[in-house]
KEPA-762440 format. One record per residue (C-alpha): chain; x, y negated, z; residue in one letter. Coordinates in nm, 3 decimals. Layout:
<atoms>
<atom c="A" u="X" v="Y" w="Z" r="A"/>
...
</atoms>
This chain:
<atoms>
<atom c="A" u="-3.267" v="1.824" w="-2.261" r="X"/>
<atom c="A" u="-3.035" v="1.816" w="-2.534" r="X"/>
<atom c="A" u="-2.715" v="1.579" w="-2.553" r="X"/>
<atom c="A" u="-2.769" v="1.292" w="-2.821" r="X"/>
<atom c="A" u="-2.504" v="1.301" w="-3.039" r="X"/>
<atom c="A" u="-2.406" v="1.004" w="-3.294" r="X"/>
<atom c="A" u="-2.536" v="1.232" w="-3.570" r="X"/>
<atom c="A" u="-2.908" v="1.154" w="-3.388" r="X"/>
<atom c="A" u="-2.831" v="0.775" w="-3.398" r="X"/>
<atom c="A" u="-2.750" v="0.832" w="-3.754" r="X"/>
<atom c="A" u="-2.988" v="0.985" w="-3.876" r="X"/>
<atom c="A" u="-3.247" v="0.744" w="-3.717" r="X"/>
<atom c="A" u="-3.091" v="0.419" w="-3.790" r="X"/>
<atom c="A" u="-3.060" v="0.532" w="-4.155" r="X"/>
<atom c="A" u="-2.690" v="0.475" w="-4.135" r="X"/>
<atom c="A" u="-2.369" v="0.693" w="-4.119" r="X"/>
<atom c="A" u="-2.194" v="0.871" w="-3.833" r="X"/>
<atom c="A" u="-1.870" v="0.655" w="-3.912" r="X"/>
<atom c="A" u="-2.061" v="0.335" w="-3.922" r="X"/>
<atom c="A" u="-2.247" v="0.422" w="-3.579" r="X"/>
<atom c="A" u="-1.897" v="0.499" w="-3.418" r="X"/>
<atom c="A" u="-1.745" v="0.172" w="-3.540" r="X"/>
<atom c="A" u="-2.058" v="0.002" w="-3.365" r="X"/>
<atom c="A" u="-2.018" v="0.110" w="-3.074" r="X"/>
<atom c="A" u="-1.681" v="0.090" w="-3.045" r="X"/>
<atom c="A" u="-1.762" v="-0.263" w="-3.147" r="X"/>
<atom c="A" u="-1.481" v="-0.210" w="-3.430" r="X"/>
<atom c="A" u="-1.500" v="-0.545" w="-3.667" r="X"/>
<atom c="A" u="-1.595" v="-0.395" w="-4.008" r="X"/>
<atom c="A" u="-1.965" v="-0.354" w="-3.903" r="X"/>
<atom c="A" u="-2.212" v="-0.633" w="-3.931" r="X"/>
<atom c="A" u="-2.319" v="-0.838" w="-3.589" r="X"/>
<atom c="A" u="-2.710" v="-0.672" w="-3.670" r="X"/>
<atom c="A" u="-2.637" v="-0.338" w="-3.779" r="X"/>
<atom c="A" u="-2.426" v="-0.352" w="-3.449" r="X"/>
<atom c="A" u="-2.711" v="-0.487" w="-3.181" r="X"/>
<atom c="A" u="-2.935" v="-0.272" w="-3.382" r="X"/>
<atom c="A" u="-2.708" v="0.067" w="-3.359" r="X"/>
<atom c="A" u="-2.641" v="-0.013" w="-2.987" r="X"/>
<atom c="A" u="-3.036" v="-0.050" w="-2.882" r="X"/>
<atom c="A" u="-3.150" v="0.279" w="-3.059" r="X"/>
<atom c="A" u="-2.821" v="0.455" w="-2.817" r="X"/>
<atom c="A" u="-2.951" v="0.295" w="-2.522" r="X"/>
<atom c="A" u="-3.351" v="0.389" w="-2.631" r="X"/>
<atom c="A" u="-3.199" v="0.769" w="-2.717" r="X"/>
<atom c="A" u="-3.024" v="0.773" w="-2.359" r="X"/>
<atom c="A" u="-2.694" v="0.834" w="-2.580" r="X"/>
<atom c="A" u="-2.367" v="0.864" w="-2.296" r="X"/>
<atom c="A" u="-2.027" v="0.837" w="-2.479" r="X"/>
<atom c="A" u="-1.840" v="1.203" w="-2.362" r="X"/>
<atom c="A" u="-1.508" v="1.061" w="-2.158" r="X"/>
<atom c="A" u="-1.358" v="1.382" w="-2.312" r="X"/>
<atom c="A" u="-1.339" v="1.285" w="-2.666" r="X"/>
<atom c="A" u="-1.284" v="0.956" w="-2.632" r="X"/>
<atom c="A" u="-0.949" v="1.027" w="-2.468" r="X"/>
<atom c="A" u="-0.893" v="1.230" w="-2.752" r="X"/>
<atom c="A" u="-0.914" v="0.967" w="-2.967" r="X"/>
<atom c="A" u="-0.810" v="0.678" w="-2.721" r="X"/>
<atom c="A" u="-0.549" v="0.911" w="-2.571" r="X"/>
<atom c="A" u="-0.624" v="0.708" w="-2.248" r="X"/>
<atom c="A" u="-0.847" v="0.880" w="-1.951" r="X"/>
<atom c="A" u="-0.952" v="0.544" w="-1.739" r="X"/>
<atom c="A" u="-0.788" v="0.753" w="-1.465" r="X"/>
<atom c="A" u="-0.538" v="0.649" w="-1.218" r="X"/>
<atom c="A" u="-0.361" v="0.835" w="-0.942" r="X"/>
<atom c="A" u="-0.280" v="0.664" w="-0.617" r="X"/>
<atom c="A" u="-0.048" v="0.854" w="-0.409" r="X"/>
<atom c="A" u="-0.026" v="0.779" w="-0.023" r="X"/>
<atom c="A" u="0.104" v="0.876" w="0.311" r="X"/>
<atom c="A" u="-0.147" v="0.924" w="0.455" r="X"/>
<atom c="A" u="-0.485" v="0.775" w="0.507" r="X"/>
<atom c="A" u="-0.513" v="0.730" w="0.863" r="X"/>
<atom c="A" u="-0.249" v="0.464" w="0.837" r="X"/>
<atom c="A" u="-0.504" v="0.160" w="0.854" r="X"/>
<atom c="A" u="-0.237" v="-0.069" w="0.648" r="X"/>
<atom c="A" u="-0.326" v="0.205" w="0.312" r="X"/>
<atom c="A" u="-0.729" v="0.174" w="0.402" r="X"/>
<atom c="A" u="-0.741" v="-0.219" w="0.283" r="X"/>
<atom c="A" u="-0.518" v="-0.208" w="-0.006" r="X"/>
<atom c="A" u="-0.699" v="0.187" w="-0.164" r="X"/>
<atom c="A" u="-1.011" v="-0.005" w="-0.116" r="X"/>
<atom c="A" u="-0.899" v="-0.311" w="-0.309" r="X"/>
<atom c="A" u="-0.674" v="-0.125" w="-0.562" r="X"/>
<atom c="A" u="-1.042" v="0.111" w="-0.560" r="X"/>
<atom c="A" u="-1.226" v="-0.206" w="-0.670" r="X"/>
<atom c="A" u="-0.992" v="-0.364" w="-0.914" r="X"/>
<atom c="A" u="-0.992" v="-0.011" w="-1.123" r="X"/>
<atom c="A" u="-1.388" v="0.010" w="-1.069" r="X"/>
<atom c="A" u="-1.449" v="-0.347" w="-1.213" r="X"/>
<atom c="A" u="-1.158" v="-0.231" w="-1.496" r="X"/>
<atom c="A" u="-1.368" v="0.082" w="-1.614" r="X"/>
<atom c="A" u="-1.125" v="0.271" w="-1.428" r="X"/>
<atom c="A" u="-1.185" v="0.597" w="-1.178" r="X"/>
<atom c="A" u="-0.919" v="0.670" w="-0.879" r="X"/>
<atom c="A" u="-0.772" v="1.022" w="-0.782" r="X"/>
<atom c="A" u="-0.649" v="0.994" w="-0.445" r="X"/>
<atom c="A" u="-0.342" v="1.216" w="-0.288" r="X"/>
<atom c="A" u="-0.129" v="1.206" w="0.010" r="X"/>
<atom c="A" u="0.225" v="1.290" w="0.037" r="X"/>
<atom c="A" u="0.249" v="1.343" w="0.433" r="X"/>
<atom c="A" u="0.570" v="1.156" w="0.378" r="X"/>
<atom c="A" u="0.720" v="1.462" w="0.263" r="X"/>
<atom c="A" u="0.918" v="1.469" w="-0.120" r="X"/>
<atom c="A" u="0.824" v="1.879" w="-0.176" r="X"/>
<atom c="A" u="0.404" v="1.800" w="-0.164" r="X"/>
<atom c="A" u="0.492" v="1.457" w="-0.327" r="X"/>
<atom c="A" u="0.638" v="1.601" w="-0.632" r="X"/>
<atom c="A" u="0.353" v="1.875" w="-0.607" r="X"/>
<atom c="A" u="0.080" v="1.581" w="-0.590" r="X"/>
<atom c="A" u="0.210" v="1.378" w="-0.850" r="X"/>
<atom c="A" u="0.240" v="1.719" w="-1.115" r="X"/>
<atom c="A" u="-0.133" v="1.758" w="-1.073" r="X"/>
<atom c="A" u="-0.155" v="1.345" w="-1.162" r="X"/>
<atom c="A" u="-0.011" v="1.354" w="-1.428" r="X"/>
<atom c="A" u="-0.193" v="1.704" w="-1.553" r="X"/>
<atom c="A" u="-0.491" v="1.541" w="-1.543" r="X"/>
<atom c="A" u="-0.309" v="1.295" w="-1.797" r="X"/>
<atom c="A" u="-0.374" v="0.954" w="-1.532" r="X"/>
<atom c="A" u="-0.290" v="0.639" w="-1.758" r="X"/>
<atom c="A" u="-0.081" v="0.505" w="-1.446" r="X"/>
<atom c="A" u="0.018" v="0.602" w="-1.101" r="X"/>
<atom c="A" u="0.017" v="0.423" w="-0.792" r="X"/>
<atom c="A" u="0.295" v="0.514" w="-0.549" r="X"/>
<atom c="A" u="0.340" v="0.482" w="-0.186" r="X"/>
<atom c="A" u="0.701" v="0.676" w="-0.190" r="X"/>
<atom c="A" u="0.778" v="0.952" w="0.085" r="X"/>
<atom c="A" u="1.093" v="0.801" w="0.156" r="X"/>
<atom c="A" u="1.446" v="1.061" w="0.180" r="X"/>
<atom c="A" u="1.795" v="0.990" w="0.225" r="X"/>
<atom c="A" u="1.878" v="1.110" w="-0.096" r="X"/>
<atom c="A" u="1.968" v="0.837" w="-0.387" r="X"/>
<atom c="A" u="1.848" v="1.036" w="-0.651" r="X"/>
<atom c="A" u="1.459" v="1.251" w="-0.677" r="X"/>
<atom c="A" u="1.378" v="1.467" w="-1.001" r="X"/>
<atom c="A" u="1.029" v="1.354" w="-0.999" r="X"/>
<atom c="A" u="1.141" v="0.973" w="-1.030" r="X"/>
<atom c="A" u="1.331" v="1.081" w="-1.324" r="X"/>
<atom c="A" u="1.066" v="1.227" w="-1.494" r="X"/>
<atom c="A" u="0.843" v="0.937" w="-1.464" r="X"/>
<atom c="A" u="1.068" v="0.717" w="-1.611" r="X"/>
<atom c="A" u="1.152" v="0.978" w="-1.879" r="X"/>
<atom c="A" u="0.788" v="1.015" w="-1.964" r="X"/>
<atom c="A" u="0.762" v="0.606" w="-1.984" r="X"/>
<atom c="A" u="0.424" v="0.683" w="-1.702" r="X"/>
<atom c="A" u="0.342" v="0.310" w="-1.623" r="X"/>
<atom c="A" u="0.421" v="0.338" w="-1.213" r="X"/>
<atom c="A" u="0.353" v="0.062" w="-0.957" r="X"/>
<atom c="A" u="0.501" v="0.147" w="-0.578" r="X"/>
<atom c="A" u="0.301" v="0.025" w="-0.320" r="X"/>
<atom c="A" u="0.620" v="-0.085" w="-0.066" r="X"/>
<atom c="A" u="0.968" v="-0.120" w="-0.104" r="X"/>
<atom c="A" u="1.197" v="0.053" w="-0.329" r="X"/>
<atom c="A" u="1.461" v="0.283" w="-0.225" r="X"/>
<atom c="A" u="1.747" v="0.401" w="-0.447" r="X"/>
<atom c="A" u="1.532" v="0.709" w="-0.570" r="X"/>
<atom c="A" u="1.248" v="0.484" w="-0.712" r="X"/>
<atom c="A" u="1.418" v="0.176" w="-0.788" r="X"/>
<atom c="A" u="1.380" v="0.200" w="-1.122" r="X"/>
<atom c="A" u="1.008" v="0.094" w="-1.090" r="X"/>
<atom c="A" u="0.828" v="-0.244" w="-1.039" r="X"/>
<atom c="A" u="0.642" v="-0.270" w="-0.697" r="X"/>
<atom c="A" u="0.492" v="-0.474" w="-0.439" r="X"/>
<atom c="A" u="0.518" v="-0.526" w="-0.117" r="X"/>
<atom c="A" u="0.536" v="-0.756" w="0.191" r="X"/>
<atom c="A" u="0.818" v="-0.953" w="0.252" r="X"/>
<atom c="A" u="0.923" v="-0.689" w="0.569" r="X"/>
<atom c="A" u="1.272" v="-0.871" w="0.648" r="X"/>
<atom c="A" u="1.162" v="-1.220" w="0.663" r="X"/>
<atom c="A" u="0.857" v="-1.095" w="0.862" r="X"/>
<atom c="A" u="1.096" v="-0.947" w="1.080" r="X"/>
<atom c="A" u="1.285" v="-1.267" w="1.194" r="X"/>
<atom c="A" u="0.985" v="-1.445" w="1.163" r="X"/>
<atom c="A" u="0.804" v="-1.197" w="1.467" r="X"/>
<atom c="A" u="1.154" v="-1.209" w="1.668" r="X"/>
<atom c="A" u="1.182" v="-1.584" w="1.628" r="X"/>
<atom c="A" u="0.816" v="-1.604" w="1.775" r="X"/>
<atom c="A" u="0.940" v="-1.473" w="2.119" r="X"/>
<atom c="A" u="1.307" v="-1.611" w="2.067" r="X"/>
<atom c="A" u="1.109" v="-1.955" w="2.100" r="X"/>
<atom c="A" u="0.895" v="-1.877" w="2.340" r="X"/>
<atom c="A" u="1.219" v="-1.817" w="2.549" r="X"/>
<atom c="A" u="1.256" v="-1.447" w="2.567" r="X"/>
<atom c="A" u="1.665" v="-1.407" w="2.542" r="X"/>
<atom c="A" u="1.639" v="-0.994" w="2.614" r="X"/>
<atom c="A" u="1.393" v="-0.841" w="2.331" r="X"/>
<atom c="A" u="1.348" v="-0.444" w="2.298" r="X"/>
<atom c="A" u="1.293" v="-0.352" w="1.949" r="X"/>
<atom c="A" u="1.102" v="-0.015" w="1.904" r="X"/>
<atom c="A" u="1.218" v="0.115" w="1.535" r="X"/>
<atom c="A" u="1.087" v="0.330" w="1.261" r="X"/>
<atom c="A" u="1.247" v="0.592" w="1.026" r="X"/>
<atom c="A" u="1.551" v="0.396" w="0.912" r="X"/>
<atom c="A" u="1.509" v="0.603" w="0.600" r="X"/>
<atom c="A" u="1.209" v="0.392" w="0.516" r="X"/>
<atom c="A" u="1.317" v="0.036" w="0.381" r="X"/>
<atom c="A" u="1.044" v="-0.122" w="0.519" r="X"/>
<atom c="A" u="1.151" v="-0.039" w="0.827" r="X"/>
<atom c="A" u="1.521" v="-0.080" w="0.802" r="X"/>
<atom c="A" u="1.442" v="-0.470" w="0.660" r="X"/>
<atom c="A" u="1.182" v="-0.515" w="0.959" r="X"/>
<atom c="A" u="1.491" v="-0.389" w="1.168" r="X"/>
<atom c="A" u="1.708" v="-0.679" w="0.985" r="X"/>
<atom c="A" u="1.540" v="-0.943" w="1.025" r="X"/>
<atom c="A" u="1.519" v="-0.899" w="1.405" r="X"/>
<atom c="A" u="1.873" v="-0.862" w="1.417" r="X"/>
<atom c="A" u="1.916" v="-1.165" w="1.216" r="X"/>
<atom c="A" u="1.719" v="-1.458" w="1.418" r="X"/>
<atom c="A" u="1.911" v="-1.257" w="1.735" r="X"/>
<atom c="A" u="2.217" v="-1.392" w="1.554" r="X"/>
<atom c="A" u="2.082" v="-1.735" w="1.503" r="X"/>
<atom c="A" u="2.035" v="-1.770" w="1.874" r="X"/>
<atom c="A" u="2.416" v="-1.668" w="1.919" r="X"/>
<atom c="A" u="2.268" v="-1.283" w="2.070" r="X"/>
<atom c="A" u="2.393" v="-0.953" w="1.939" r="X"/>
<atom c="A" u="2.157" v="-0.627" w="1.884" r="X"/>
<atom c="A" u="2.186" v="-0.426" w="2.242" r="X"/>
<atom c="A" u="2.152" v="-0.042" w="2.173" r="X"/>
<atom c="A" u="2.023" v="-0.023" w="2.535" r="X"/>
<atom c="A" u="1.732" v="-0.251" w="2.377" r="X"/>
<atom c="A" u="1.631" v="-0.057" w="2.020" r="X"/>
<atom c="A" u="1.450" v="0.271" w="2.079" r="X"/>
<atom c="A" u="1.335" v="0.507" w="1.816" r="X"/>
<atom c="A" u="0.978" v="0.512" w="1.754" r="X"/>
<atom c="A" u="0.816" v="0.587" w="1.427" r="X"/>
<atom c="A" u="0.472" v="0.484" w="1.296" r="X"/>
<atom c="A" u="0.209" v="0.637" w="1.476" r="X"/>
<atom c="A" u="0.011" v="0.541" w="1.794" r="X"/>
<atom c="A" u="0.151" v="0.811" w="1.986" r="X"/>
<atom c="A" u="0.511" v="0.728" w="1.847" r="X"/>
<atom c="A" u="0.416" v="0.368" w="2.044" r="X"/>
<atom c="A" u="0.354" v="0.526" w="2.302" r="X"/>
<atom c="A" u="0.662" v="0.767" w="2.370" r="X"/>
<atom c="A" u="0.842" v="0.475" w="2.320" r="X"/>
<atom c="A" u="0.667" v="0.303" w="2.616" r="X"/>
<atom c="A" u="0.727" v="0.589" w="2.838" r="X"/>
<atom c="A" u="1.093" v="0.571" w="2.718" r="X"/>
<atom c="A" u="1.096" v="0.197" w="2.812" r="X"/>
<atom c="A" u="0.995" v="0.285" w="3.127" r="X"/>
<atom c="A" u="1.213" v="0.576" w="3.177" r="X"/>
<atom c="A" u="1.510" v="0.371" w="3.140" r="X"/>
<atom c="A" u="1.410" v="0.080" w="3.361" r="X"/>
<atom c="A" u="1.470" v="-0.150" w="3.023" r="X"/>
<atom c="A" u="1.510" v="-0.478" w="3.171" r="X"/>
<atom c="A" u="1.351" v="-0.642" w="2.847" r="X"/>
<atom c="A" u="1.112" v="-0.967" w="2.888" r="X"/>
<atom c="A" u="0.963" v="-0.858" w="2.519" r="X"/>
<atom c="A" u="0.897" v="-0.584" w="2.273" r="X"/>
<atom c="A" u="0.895" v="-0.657" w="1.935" r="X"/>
<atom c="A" u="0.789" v="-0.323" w="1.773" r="X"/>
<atom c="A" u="0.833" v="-0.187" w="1.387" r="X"/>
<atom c="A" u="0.448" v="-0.233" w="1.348" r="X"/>
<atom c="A" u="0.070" v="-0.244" w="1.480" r="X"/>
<atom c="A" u="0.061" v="0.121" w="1.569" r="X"/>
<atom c="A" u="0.352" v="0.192" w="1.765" r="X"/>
<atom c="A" u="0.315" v="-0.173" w="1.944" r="X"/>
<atom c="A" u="-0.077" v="-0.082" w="2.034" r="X"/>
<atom c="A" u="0.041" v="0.274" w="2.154" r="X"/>
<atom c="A" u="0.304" v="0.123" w="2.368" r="X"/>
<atom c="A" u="0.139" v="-0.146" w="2.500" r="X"/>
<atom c="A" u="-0.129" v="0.149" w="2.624" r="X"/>
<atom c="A" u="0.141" v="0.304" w="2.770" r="X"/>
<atom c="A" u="0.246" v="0.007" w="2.938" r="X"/>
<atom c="A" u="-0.077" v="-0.064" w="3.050" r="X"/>
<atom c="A" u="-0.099" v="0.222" w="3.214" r="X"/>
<atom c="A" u="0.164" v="0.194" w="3.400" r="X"/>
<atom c="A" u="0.008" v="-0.096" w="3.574" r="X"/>
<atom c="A" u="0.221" v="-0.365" w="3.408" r="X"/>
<atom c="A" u="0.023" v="-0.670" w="3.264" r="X"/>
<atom c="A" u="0.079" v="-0.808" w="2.912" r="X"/>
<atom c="A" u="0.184" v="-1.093" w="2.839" r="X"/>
<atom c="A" u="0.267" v="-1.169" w="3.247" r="X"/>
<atom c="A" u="0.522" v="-0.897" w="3.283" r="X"/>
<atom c="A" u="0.591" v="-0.848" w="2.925" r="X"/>
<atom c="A" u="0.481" v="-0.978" w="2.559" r="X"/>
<atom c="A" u="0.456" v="-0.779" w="2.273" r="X"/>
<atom c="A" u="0.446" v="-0.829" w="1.907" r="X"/>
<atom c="A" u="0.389" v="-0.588" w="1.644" r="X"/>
<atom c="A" u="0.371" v="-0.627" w="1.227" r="X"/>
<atom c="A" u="0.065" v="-0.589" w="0.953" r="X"/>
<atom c="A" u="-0.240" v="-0.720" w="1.139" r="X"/>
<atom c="A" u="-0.443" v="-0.387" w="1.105" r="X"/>
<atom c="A" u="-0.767" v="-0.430" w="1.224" r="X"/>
<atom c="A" u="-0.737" v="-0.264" w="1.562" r="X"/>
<atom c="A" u="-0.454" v="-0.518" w="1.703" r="X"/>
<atom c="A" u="-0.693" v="-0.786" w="1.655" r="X"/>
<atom c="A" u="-0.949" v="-0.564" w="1.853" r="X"/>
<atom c="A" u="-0.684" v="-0.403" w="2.128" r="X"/>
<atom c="A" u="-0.786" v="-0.519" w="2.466" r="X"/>
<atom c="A" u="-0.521" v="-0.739" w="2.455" r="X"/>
<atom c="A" u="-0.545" v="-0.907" w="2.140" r="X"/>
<atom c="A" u="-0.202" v="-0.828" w="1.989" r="X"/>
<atom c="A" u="0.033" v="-1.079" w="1.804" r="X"/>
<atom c="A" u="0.176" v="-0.949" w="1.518" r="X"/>
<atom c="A" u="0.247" v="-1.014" w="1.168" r="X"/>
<atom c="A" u="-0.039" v="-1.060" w="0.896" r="X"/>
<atom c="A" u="0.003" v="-0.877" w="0.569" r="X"/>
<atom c="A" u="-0.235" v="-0.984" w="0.298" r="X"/>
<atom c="A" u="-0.334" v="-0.606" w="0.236" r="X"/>
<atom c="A" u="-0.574" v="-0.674" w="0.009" r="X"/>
<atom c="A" u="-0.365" v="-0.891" w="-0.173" r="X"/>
<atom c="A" u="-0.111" v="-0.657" w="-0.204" r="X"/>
<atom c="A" u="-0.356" v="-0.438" w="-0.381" r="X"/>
<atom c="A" u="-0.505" v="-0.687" w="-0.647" r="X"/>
<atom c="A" u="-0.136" v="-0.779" w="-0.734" r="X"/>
<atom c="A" u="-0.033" v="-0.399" w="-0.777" r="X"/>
<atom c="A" u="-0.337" v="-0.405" w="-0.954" r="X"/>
<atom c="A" u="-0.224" v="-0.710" w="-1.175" r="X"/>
<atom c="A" u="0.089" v="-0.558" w="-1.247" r="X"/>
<atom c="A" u="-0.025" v="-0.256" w="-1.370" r="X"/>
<atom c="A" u="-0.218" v="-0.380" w="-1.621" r="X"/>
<atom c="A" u="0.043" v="-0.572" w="-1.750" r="X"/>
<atom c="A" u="0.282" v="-0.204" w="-1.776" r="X"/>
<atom c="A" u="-0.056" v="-0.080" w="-1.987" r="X"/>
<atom c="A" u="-0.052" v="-0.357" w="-2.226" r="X"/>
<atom c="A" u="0.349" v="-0.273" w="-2.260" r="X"/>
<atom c="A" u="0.442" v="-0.649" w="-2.097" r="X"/>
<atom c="A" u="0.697" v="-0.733" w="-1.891" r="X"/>
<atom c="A" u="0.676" v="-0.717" w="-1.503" r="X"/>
<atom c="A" u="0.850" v="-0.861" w="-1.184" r="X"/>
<atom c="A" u="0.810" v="-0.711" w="-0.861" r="X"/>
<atom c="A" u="0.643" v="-0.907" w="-0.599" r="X"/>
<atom c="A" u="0.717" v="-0.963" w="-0.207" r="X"/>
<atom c="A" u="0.445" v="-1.077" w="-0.016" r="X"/>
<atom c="A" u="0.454" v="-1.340" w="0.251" r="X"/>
<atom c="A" u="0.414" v="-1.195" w="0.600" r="X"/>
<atom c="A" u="0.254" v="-1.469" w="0.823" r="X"/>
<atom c="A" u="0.273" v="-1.504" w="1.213" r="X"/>
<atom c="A" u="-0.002" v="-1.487" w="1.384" r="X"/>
<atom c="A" u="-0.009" v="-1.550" w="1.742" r="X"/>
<atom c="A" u="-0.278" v="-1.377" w="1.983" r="X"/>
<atom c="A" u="-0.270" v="-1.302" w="2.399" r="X"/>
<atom c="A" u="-0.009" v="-1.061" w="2.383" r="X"/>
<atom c="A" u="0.275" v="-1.291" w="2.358" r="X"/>
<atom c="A" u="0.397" v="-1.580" w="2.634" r="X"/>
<atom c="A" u="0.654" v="-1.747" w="2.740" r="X"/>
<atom c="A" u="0.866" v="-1.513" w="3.018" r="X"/>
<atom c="A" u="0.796" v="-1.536" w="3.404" r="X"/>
<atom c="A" u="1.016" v="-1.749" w="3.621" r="X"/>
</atoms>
C-alpha cells in the first residue's frame, strides 16, 4: 500500500498542499472548518506525518537520551520508568545507554546521542577525579539542554540537576541510631569520587560531631555500591572483630549484602547489631529483615528532571533541585544490648 502523502489530501479536499500542511500543523491562518475538515479526510486516508521531515522542518526529533550506570542499580529502574512516562505523555521517545561508570564508554555513548540529534540528554555522570571532561565541554559549547540525574561534580557543574538531598540524609540515618543509643557506628563507604557518596559520608560525620564523637578509621570501611561490595564489607567487619553496635552503610545494596553476610555468620539483626542503609529500593523493604534506611522519592526525582528539562527546551531559566531524603524506620534498627 502506498504512503498518503499531503498531495492526496489535497487533491481530495479540493485545497492546496500549503493549506493542508498549515492544518495540520494547526498553524492559525486556516479556517476552524477547513481545519476539522482537512484533519478527518487524513485520519479516513490513514495519512502518518513522517518523523523524518518534520525534524527537518521542526529541527527537533522528540528524542531524548538518558545515560545511566547501569540498570541493575534498582535506584535508576524507578526514576527511567518515570522520566520514560513523562517523555511518553510529552510526545517524546527515550534512547537508553549505560556508562558502566566509566568516562571512555560515557563520552562514546553520549557521541552516538547526540548523532542521532536527541533534543536533550539525561545524565547520570560516571564520576572521575578529574575537574575538567572534554565531553562536558562540548555540551555546553553546543548549548545541548542537559539535566544530571545526581549530584554535580566539578566536571559537570556547569549543568542544572537533581538529586536527593545525600548529606542531610546522611546525618539524618546516623542520628537515627545516635538516638537510639548506639555511641560506636561502622560506616561502610562508597567511591569517594562520587559526591553522593562523599556527602552521605558527611553527614554521618557531622551528627557524630553533634554528639561530641569523632569519625574512627577503625569504624569506616570501603565498600562500593553493589550487593557483593555489602557483603565484602561484612566479611571485613568480621575479620577485624569491629566492636561496632551499628552499621550505617553508603546505601540499600551494600547494607542488604552485608547484613547477608552478617547473617550468615550467625549474628542476629537488630539484637547483636542494627543496620541502616539509604534510597529505600524495593528489596530493603522485602530483605528478611526489613531494612531501615533512607527513602528517596525516585520517582519524584524523575518528574522534576523531567520538569526541568522542559523548561531548558522552552530556553527558561532553571534551578537545580535537592530532594528530601526521609527516615524510615523498619526491624533492622534497635536500641543496643545491655
Amino acid at each position: 500500500m502506498a504512503m498518503i502523502r499531503l498531495k492526496d489530501i489535497a487533491l481530495r479536499a479540493g485545497v492546496s498542499i500549503m493549506t493542508v500542511s498549515k492544518a495540520l500543523r494547526n498553524a492559525p491562518d486556516v479556517s476552524d472548518a477547513t481545519r476539522a475538515r482537512i484533519k478527518v479526510l487524513a485520519q479516513q486516508l490513514g495519512y502518518v506525518p513522517d518523523p523524518g521531515a518534520q525534524s527537518l522542518r521542526t529541527r527537533t526529533t522528540k528524542l531524548f537520551g538518558l545515560v545511566i550506570p547501569t540498570i541493575t542499580n534498582p535506584v535508576f529502574t524507578r526514576i527511567v520508568a518515570a522520566l520514560e512516562e513523562q517523555a511518553h505523555q510529552a510526545g517524546y521517545d527515550t534512547l537508553l545507554a549505560h556508562t558502566d561508570n566509566t568516562p571512555a564508554r560515557e563520552e562514546t555513548v553520549i557521541r552516538r546521542l547526540l548523532a542521532r540529534r536527541v533534543d536533550g540528554l539525561f545524565v547520570a555522570p560516571a564520576y572521575r577525579m578529574e575537574s575538567e571532561a572534554r565531553i562536558y565541554h562540548e555540551l555546553k559549547a553546543r548549548g545541548t539542554p542537559v539535566v544530571l540525574l545526581g549530584q554535580p561534580a566539578p566536571f559537570c557543574s556547569q549543568f542544572p540537576f537533581v538529586s536527593p538531598d545525600d548529606l542531610v540524609g546522611g546525618y539524618h540515618a546516623a542520628q537515627h541510631l545516635l538516638k537510639l543509643g548506639h555511641r560506636r557506628i561502622a560506616f561502610l563507604s562508597g567511591k569517594l569520587v562520587a559526591p553522593w557518596a562523599h556527602l552521605r559520608f558527611e553527614g554521618y560525620r557531622r551528627a557524630l560531631r553533634e554528639f561530641g564523637l569523632e569519625v574512627d578509621d577503625k569504624f569506616v570501611f570501603n565498600a562500593g555500591s553493589t550487593i557483593e561490595d555489602g557483603a565484602k564489607a561484612g566479611l571485613q567487619f568480621l575479620d577485624e572483630k569491629c566492636k561496632a553496635t551499628a552499621i550505617q552503610a553508603v546505601n540499600d545494596l551494600v547494607a542488604v549484602g552485608c547484613a547477608e553476610a552478617l547473617l550468615k555468620q550467625g549474628l542476629k539483626i537488630p539484637d547483636d547489631i542494627s543496620i541502616i542503609g539509604f534510597g529505600n529500593v524495593l528489596m530493603a523493604e522485602h530483605f528478611r529483615v526489613p531494612l531501615s534506611t533512607m527513602r528517596q522519592a525516585k520517582a519524584r526525582l524523575g518528574d522534576v528532571a523531567f520538569d526541568l528539562m522542559s523548561r531548558l527546551l522552552r530556553r527558561e531559566s532553571v534551578d537545580s533541585r535537592l530532594m528530601p531524603a526521609e527516615l524510615t524506620v523498619r526491624a533492622s534498627t534497635a536500641a543496643p544490648r545491655g
